[in-house]
C-alpha positions in Angstrom: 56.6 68.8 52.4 54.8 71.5 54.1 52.2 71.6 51.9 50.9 68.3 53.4 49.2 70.4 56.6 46.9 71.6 53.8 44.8 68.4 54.0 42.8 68.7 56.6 40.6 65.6 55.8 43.5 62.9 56.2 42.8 60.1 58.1 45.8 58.1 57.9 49.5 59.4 56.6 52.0 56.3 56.0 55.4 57.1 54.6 57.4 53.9 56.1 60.3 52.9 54.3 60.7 55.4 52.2 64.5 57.2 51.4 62.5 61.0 52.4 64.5 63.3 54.0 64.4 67.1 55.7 62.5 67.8 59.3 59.1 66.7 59.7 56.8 70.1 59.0 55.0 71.6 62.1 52.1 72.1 59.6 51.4 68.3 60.2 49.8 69.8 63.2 47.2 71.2 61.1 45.9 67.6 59.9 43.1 67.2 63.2 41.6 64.3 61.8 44.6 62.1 61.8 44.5 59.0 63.3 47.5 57.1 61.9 51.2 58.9 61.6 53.8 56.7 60.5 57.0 58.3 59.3 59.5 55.3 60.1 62.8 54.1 58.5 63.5 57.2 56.5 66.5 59.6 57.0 64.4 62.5 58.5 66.2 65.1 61.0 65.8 67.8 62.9 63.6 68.3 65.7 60.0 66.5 66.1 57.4 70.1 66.2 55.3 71.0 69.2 52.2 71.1 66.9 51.8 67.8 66.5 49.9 67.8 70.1 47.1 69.1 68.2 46.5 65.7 66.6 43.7 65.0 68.9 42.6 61.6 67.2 45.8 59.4 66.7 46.1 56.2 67.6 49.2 55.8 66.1 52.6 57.6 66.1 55.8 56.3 64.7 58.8 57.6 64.1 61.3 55.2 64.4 65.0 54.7 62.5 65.4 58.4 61.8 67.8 60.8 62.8 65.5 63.3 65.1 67.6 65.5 67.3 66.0 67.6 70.2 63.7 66.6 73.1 60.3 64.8 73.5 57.8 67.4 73.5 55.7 67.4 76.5 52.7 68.3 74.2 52.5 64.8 72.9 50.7 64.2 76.5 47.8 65.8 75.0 47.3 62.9 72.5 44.1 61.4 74.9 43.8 58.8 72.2 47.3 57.3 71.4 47.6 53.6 71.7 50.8 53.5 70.1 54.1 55.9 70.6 57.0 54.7 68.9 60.4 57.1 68.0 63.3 54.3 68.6 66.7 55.0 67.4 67.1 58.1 66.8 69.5 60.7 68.5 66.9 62.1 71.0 67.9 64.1 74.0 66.6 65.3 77.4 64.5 63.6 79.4 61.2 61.3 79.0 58.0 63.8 79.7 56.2 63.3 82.7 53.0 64.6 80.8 53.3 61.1 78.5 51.5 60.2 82.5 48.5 61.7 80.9 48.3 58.8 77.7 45.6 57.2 79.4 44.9 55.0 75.7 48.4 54.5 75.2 49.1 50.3 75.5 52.7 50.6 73.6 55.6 53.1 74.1 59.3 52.8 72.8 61.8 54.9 73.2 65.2 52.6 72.7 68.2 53.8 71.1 68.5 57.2 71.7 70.7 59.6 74.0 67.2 60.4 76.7 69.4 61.3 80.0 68.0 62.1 83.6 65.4 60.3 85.7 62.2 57.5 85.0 59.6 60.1 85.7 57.1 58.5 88.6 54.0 59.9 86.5 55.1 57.9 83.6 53.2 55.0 85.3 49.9 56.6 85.9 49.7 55.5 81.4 47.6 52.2 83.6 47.1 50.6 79.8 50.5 50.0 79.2 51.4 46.6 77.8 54.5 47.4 76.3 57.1 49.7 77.6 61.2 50.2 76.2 63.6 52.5 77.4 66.4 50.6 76.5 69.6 51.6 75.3 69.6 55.3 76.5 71.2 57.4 79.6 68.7 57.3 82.1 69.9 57.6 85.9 68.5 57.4 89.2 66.2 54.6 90.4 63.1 52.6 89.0 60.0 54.4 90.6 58.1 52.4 93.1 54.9 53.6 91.4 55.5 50.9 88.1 53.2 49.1 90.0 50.4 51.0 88.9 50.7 49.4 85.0 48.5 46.3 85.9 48.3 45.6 82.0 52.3 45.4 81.7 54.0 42.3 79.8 57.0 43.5 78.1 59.7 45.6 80.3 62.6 46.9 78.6 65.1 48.9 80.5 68.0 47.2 79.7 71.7 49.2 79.1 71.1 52.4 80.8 72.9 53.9 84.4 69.8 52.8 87.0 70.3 52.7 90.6 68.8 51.4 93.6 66.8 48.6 94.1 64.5 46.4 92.0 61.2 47.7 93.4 58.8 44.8 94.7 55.9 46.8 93.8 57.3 44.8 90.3 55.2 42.4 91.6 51.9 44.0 91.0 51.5 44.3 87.4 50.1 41.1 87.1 50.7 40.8 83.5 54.1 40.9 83.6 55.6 38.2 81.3 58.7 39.8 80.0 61.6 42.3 82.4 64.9 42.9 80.8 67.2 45.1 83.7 70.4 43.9 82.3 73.8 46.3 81.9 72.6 48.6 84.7 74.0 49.4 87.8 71.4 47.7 89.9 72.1 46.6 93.1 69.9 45.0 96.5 68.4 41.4 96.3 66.3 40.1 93.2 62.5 40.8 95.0 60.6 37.6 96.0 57.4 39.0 94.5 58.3 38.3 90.9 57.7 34.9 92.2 54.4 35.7 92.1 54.5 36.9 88.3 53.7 34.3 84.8 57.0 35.5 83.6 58.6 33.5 80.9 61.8 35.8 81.3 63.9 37.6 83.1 67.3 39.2 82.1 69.1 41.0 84.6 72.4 40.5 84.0 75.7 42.7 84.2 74.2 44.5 87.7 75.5 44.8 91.4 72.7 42.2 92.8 73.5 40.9 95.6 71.8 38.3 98.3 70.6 34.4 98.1 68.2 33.4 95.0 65.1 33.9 96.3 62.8 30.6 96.3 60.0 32.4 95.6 61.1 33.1 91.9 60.7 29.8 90.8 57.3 29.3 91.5 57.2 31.3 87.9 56.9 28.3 86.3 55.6 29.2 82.8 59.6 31.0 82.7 61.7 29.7 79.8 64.8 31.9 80.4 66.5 33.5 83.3 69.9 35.2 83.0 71.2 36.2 86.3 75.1 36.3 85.2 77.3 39.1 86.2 76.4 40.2 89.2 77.1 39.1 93.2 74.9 36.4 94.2 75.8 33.9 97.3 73.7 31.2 98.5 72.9 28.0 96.3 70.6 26.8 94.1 67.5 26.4 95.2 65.7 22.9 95.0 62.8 24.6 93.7 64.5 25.3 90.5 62.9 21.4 89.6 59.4 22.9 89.3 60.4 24.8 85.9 59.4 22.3 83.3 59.8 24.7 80.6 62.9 26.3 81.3 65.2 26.1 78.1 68.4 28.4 79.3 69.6 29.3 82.1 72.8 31.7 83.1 74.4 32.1 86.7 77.8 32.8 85.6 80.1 35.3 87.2 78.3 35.2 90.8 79.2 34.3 94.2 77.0 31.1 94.9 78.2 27.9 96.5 77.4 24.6 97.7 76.4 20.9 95.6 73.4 21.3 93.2 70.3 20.3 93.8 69.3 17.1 92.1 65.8 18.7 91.2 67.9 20.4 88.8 67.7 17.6 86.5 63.9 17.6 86.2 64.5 21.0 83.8 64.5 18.3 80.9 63.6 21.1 78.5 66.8 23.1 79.2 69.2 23.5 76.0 71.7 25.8 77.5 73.8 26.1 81.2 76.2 28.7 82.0 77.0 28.1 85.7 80.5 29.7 84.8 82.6 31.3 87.6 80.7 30.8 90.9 81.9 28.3 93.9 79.7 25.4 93.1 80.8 22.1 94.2 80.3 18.2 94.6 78.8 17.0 91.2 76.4 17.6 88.5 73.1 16.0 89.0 73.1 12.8 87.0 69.7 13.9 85.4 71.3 16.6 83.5 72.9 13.8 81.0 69.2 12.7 80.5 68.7 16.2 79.1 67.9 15.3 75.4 67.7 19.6 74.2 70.6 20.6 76.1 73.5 21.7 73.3 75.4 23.8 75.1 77.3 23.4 79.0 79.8 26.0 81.0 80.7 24.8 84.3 84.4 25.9 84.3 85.8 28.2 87.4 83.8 26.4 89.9 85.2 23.5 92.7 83.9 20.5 91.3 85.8 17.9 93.1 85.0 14.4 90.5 85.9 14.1 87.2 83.1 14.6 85.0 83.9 11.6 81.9 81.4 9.4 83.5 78.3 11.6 83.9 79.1 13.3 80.4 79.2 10.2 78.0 76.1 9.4 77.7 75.2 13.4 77.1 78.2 13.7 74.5 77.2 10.4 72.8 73.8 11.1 72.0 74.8 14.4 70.7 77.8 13.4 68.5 74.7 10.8 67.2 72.6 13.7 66.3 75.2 15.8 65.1 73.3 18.5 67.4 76.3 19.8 69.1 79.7 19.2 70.7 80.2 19.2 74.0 83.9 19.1 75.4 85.9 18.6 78.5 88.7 20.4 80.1 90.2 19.7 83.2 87.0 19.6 85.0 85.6 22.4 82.9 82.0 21.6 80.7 81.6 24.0 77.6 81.0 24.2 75.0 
């Protein structure tokens, strides 16, 4: 209700889960001392009002699981002190606001699952306290600024299921922090950047792109990383030895690629890994015997590859201790390990 922008003394305005409906009231912009605005999973619509740039002292904006229509307003890059800046699915158009540049509090901002169409603005990534950052799930085109770099503080990346160009940018590499990049179901293409080797991730999805190039050795030296998913894209090289040095890896996908040769018998030193899609590639020679030491692994796809031994002998002992545990079942087809 409008009558809400009457009180001017309200600190904090929570209305989450609620079943409230109509357009949130441009007299909200009245309420100066506000520092927390949460107006999430209701059935609100219409367009989110200008005013609300006046709220000088929030901390906290949500919005999220609504119906909002309309654009971002660039007046929410006024909001000096905004930590948090959430409006996920929803039906919001346009483009993301260069001015949100100017959030220099803001640590979190989500904008997944909407309709936002055009490019990454560059001065997006002069917000330097950004830990937290999805885009996910929208229209956006054109390439990944160069200038992400500048958000030192990053650990989650979320761009995942948009229409991206270009390159991975190595200035990736920068933002120290970095734990977390999901790129997958863009139209990516280049070679995966050796300086995320220099990164503590603990994932990395880029699946579904147009990468191209040899696995760069350099990537596992990330050796905190518990999942990579590489599938879908065009790969070539092989596997490189250093892949052993990831003690905590737990699942790892290659399928639908381009690479080739034996693998490395480093490979079985991954004794945390629980599931192996090496699907679709031009692997040959044999599985490492140390894989069927793997006491976590449940699940195996190996099939459309050029193995050239039958696989009954280094499966047994995998497929025994698993039918013993009831954990899984693994089976074989004519050369093919799945699951």
């Amino acid at each position: 209700p409008t009558y809400l922008g009457t009180f001017t003394a309200l600190e904090r305005l929570l209305l989450a889960d609620n079943k409230l409906g109509g357009t949130v009231p441009s007299s909200l912009g009245n309420l100066v001392k506000l520092e927390d605005l949460q107006i999430s999973a209701n059935v609100i619509s219409g367009t989110i009002p200008s005013q609300l740039g006046h709220l000088q002292r929030l901390h906290s904006f949500i919005l999220s699981w609504n119906s909002l229509s309309g654009t971002i307003p660039t007046q929410l890059g006024l909001l000096k002190t905004l930590a948090t800046l959430a409006m996920d699915v929803n039906s919001l158009r346009g483009t993301v606001p260069s001015q949100l540049g100017n959030l220099e509090a803001a640590e979190r901002i989500y904008f997944p699952r909407n309709k936002l169409s055009g490019t990454i603005p560059s001065n997006l990534f002069a917000a330097a306290k950004v830990e937290k950052l999805y885009l996910d799930n929208n229209l956006l085109s054109g390439s990944i600024p160069t200038e992400i770099g500048n958000m030192k503080r990053l650990e989650k990346l979320e761009l995942s299921e948009n229409r991206l160009t270009g390159v991975i940018p190595r200035q990736l590499g920068n933002s120290t922090g970095l734990q977390r990049v999901y790129l997958s179901g863009n139209l990516l293409s280049g070679s995966i950047p050796s300086q995320l080797g220099l990164l503590e991730l603990t994932l990395l999805r880029v699946t579904d792109n147009r990468l191209s190039g040899s696995l760069p050795t350099e990537l596992f030296n990330a050796r905190p990383i518990k999942e990579i998913d590489l599938g879908g894209n065009q790969l070539e090289g092989s596997l490189p030895s250093e892949i052993g040095q990831l003690s905590a890896l737990w699942s790892l996908s290659l399928r639908q690629n381009r690479l080739s040769g034996t693998l490395p018998e480093q490979f079985g030193s991954c004794h945390e890994l629980s599931t192996m899609d090496l699907g679709d590639n031009a692997f040959d020679g044999v599985l490492p015997k140390g894989i069927s030491t793997m006491q976590w692994l449940q699940a195996v796809r190996a099939s459309g590859n050029l193995w050239n031994v039958s696989f009954t002998s280094w499966l047994q002992p995998l497929t025994d201790r698993h039918e013993e545990k009831g954990v899984c079942n693994i089976r074989r087809e004519g050369g093919a390990v799945d699951k």
